[in-house]
N, C-alpha and C positions, 0 to 999 in steps of 0.2 A: 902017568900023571905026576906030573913035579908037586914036591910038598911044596909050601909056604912055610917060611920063617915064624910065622907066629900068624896067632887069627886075626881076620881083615887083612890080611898083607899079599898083595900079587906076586909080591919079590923071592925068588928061588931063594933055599939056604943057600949060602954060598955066595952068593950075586953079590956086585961092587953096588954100593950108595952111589946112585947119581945126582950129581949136585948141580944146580942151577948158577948163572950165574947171576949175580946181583945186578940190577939196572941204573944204566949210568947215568939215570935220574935220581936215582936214592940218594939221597945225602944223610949222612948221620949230624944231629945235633948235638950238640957239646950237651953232656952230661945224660943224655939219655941212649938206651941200648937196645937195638932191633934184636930181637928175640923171633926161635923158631916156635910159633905157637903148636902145641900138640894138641887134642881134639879133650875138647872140654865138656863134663857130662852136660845135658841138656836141662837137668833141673836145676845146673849150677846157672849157666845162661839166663834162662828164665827167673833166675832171683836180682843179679845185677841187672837187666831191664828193667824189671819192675820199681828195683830201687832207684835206678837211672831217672826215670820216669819221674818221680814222689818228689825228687832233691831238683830236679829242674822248675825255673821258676813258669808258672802258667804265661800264656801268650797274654797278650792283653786282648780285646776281639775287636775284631774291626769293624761293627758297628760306634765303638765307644773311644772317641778320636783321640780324650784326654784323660790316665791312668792319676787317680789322687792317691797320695801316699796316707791315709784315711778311714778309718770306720764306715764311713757314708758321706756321701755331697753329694748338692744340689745348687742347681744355676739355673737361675729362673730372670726371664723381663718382667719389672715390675709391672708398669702402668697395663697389659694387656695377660699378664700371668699366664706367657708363652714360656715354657720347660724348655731349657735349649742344653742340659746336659742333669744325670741322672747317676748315682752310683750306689747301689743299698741301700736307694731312701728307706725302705722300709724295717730294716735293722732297728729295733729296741733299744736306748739309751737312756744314761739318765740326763737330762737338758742342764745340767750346772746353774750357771749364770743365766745362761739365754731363759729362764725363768723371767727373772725381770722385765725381759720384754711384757711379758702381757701384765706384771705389776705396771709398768708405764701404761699400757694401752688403756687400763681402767683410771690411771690419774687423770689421762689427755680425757677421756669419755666424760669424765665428772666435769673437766672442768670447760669441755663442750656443753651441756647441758646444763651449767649453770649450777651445781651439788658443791664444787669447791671452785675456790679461787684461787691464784698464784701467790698470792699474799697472805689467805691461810698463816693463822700463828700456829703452830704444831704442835703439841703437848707431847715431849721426848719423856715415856715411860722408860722404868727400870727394864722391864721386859728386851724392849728395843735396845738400850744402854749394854746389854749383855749379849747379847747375837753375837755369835765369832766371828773367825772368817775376815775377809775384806769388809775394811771398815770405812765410812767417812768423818768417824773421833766426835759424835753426838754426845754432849752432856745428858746425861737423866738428867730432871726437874724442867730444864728448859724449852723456852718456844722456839721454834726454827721454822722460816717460812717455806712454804710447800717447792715453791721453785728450786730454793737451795735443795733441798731432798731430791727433790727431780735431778739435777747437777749431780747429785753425790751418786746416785744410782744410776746414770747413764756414762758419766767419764769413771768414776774411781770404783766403780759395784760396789756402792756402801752397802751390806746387810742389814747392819742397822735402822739405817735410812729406808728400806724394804719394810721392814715390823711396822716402822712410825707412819708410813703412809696408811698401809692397810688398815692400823687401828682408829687412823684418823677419819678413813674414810668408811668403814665399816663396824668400827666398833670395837671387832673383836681380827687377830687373824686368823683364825678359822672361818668368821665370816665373811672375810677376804678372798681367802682361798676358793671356800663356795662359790663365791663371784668368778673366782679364775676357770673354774672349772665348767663355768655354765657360759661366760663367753666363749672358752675354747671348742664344745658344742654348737655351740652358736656360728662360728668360724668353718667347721667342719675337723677342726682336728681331732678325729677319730682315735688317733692313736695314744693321745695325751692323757695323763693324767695329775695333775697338782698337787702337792702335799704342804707344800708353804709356799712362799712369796719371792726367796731369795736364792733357790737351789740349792742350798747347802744338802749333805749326801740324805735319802732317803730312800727307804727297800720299794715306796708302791710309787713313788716320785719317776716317769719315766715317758719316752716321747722319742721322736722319728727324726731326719734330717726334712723328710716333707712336711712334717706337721710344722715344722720350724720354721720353713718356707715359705706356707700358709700364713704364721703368726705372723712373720718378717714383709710380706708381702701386702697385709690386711693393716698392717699398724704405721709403713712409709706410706700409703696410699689415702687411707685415713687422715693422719696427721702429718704432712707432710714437713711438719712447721719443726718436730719433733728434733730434725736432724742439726736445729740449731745449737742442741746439748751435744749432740753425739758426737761433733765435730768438733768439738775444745780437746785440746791439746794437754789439758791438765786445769785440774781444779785446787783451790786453795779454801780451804775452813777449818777454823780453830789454830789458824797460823801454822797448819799444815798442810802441804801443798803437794797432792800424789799429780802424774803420769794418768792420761789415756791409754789402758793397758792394749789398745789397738792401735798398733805399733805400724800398721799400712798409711795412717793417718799422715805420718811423715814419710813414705817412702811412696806414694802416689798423689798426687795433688788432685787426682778425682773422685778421691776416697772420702766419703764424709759420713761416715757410719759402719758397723753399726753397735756391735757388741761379743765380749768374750765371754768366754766360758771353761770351768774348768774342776773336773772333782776325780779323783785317782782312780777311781772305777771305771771310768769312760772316756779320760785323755784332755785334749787341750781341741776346746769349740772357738769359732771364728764366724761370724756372719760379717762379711763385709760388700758394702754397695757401693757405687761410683757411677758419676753421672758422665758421659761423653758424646758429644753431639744428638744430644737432646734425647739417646736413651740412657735408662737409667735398668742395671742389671741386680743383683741379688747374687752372691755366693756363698755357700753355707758348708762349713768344713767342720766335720764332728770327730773326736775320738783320734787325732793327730796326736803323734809322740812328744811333740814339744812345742813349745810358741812358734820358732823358730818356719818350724814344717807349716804348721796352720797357717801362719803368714803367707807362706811361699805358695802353698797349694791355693787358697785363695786368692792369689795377685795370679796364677799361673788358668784357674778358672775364670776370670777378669779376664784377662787377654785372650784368651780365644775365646770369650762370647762375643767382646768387640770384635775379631777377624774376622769372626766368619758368620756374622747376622750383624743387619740392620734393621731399623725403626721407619718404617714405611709410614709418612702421612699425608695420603691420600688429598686431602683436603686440609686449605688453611682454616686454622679453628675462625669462629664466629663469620667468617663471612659467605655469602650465598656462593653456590656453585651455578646455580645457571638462572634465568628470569622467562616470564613465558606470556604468555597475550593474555588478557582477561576482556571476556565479552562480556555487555550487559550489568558491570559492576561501577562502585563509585573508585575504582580504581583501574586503569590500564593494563596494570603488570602484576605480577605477584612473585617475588624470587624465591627461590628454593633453595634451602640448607638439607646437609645430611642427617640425619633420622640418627646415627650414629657417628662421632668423629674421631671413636678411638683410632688409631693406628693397628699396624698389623705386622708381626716381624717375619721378613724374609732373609734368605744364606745371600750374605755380601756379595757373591757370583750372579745374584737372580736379578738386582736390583737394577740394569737397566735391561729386562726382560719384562717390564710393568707395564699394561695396557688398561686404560681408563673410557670406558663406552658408555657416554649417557644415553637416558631412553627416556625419551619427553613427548609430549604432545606438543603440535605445534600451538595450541589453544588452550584455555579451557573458560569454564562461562559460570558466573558468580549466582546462588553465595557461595562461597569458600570460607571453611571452617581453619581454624588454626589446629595443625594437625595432622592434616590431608593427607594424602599421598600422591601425589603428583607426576612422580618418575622416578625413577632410580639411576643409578650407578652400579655398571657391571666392571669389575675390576678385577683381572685375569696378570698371572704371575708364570711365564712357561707357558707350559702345558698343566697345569695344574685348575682344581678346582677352582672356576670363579666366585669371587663374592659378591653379594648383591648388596646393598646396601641405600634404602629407600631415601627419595628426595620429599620433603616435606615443607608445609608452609607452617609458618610462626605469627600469620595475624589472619585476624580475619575482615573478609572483604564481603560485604551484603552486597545484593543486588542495588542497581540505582534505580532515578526515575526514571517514570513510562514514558517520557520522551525519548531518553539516551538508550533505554530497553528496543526501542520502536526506529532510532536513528542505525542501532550497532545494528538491529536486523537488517533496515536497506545495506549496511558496508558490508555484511556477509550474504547476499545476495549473490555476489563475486564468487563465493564458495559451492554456491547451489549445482544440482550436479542436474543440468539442465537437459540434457538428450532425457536421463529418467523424465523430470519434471514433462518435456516431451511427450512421452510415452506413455506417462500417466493420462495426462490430459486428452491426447489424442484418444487413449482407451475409454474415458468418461466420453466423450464426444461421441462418438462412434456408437457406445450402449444408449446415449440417448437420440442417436437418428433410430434409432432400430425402437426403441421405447415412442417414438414418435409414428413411427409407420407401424407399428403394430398398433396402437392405438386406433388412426387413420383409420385403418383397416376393419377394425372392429366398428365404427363407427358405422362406417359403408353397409357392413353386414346388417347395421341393426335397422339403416335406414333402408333398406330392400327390404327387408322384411314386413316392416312397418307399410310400403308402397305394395306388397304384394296382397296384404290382410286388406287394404281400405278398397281392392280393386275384387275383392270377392266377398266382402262384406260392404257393401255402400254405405252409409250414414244416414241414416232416418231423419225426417223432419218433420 
């Protein structure tokens, strides 16, 4: 038995190194050196993978079409609060700025209901005059009308202007706050909690990119009218004149809202929405390294919620989708409206895959209530589930007079399903020949009997 050179080795002491030769595919690259690898322990292997592993960056997954450079986002259709992209909503933040929101939500509330008005003289406390932070440059001592404060809190995030509302409208900010915290409740955001009016930084102050979505969703829909502040370019008071710190405002001309956000703990926030053939979408980008990013990722969420979904409406608002016979009423016809005329968002790909199947009577017969239900509309996308969505009447139609009741029966006489009518009759006819000769019959019988008694009993005289 021949030694081996060393252990592992098949090769005789002695034996010449056979060398390979190199493959006239190799090429060597300028600067770098093929090297003969020698056999490298396995727990050394095993630590570069792992570390391989850890330092490469994660795949993005292919359910989620668009990667935000991001804390969290969300991208939501407003009018029907269809989620069309999702990223960490549920991640813990502090909301910064985007606080303000629900301060506006409860000014638009009050001054729905009649509590304030836009012209409000304001009573600017010291309190308010001191708030850090973005300012809109409020005197203490002085009045300031509510609308201006609304301006200063919606284009420039006055803080200040935050304090003066709340105490205007509640008294106290604390009591404000209570407010914010029982609408957001109210709203559903679960995850929210409120600490002041203005977001400046606080430890129990803190909220979701969906609960944001929620606010942002419940307060354009709401107050639609809202977006006439959000969309100024820049505000001017006390002969100082800031920038719209939503800087999309000028780089999308569909952009008309909404609001930023921003505190060192949790990065640079961005809600912004845009309206484009008649949908209007929602992006909300939290915890961004810089303005910059926040901008781009929400212009970047924008564009593919337009690409790849549409705002489907089924039906033109206010007017009938179909009209139908009325019998026996002081009316002919009665048209039908949708019971629901929201829209519905389908993937820009589906959007002529749309089929629309009304289901009607070809009649119906008064009174008729306003209300009704009369038919529906089945409305099928693909293969996907159909919606149903009911046809209804909006007046009501009472029966007429006992002439036109008595006329429309002869015109539906036409309708009568006459072989039955037939059948029936024929069947009455038939049990009364038989009800007639059993009678008959009985008759017979009683008068024999009667002739057989008087012929065995004669009658006395």
């Amino acid at each position: 038995m021949k030694r081996a050179c060393c252990p592992g080795s098949d090769r005789p002491r002695g034996a010449r190194r056979r060398r390979f030769p190199r493959s006239s595919n190799a090429k060597e690259s300028p600067g770098v050196t093929l090297m003969t690898f020698r056999r490298i322990p396995i727990s050394v292997a095993l630590f570069w993978l792992v570390a391989a592993s850890m330092l490469s960056p994660s795949p993005v997954p292919a359910s989620q079409p668009v990667q935000v450079e991001a804390v969290s986002a969300f991208l939501v259709e407003v009018s029907t609060g269809t989620v069309l992209l999702e990223q960490a909503p549920d991640v813990p933040i502090e909301p910064a700025s985007f606080t303000k929101l629900m301060t506006l939500y409860l000014v638009f509330e009050a001054v729905e209901h009649g509590t304030a008005k836009w012209n409000d003289a304001v009573w600017i406390s010291e309190k308010a005059w001191r708030t850090g932070g973005s300012k809109m440059f409020i005197e203490v001592g002085t009045r300031v009308p509510l609308e201006d404060l609304v301006k200063g809190i919606a284009v420039v995030s006055g803080n200040d202007a935050c304090v003066a509302v709340a105490e205007h409208l509640y008294g106290t900010v604390e009591g404000f706050v209570d407010a914010m915290n029982r609408k957001a409740e109210e709203l559903g955001m679960t995850a929210t909690r409120f600490r002041n009016p203005h977001g400046l930084p606080h430890p129990e102050q803190i909220t979701t990119a969906r609960d944001m979505a929620t606010l942002a969703t419940a307060y354009l829909r709401r107050f639609p009218e809202a977006l006439r502040f959000h969309s100024m370019l820049e505000y001017s008071y006390n002969n100082i004149t800031q920038p719209n710190r939503n800087h999309l405002l000028t780089k999308d001309p569909t952009v008309d809202g909404l609001k930023t956000g921003y505190v060192a703990a949790a990065g640079y926030h961005l809600a912004a929405t845009s309206l484009r053939d008649g949908m209007r979408l929602l992006a909300v980008v939290m915890g961004a390294k810089s303005p910059s990013v926040r901008e781009a990722e929400a212009q970047k969420l924008l564009n593919y919620g337009f690409r790849s979904y549409v705002l489907l409406q089924p039906f033109e608002p206010g007017k009938p989708v179909a009209a139908v016979r009325v019998w026996k009423g002081v009316k002919d016809s009665l048209e039908l409206f949708p019971a629901s005329a929201e829209g519905f968002v389908v993937p820009a790909a589906m959007k002529d895959a749309v089929r629309t199947e009304l289901r009607l009577p070809e009649s119906v017969t008064a009174p008729i209530g306003t209300g009704a239900v009369i038919g529906s509309a089945v409305i099928t996308v693909g293969d996907g589930e159909p919606r149903v969505i009911d046809l209804v009447s909006r007046e009501d139609i009472p029966q007429a007079g006992v002439f036109v009741r008595a006329w429309h029966s002869l015109l539906k006489a036409e309708d009568w399903n006459w072989g039955r009518i037939g059948a029936v009759t024929g069947g009455i006819a038939v049990g009364a020949a038989a009800l007639v000769f059993l009678a008959l019959l009985a008759l017979r019988r009683r008068n024999r009997k009667r002739r057989s008694a008087a012929r065995f009993h004669p009658r006395r005289f």
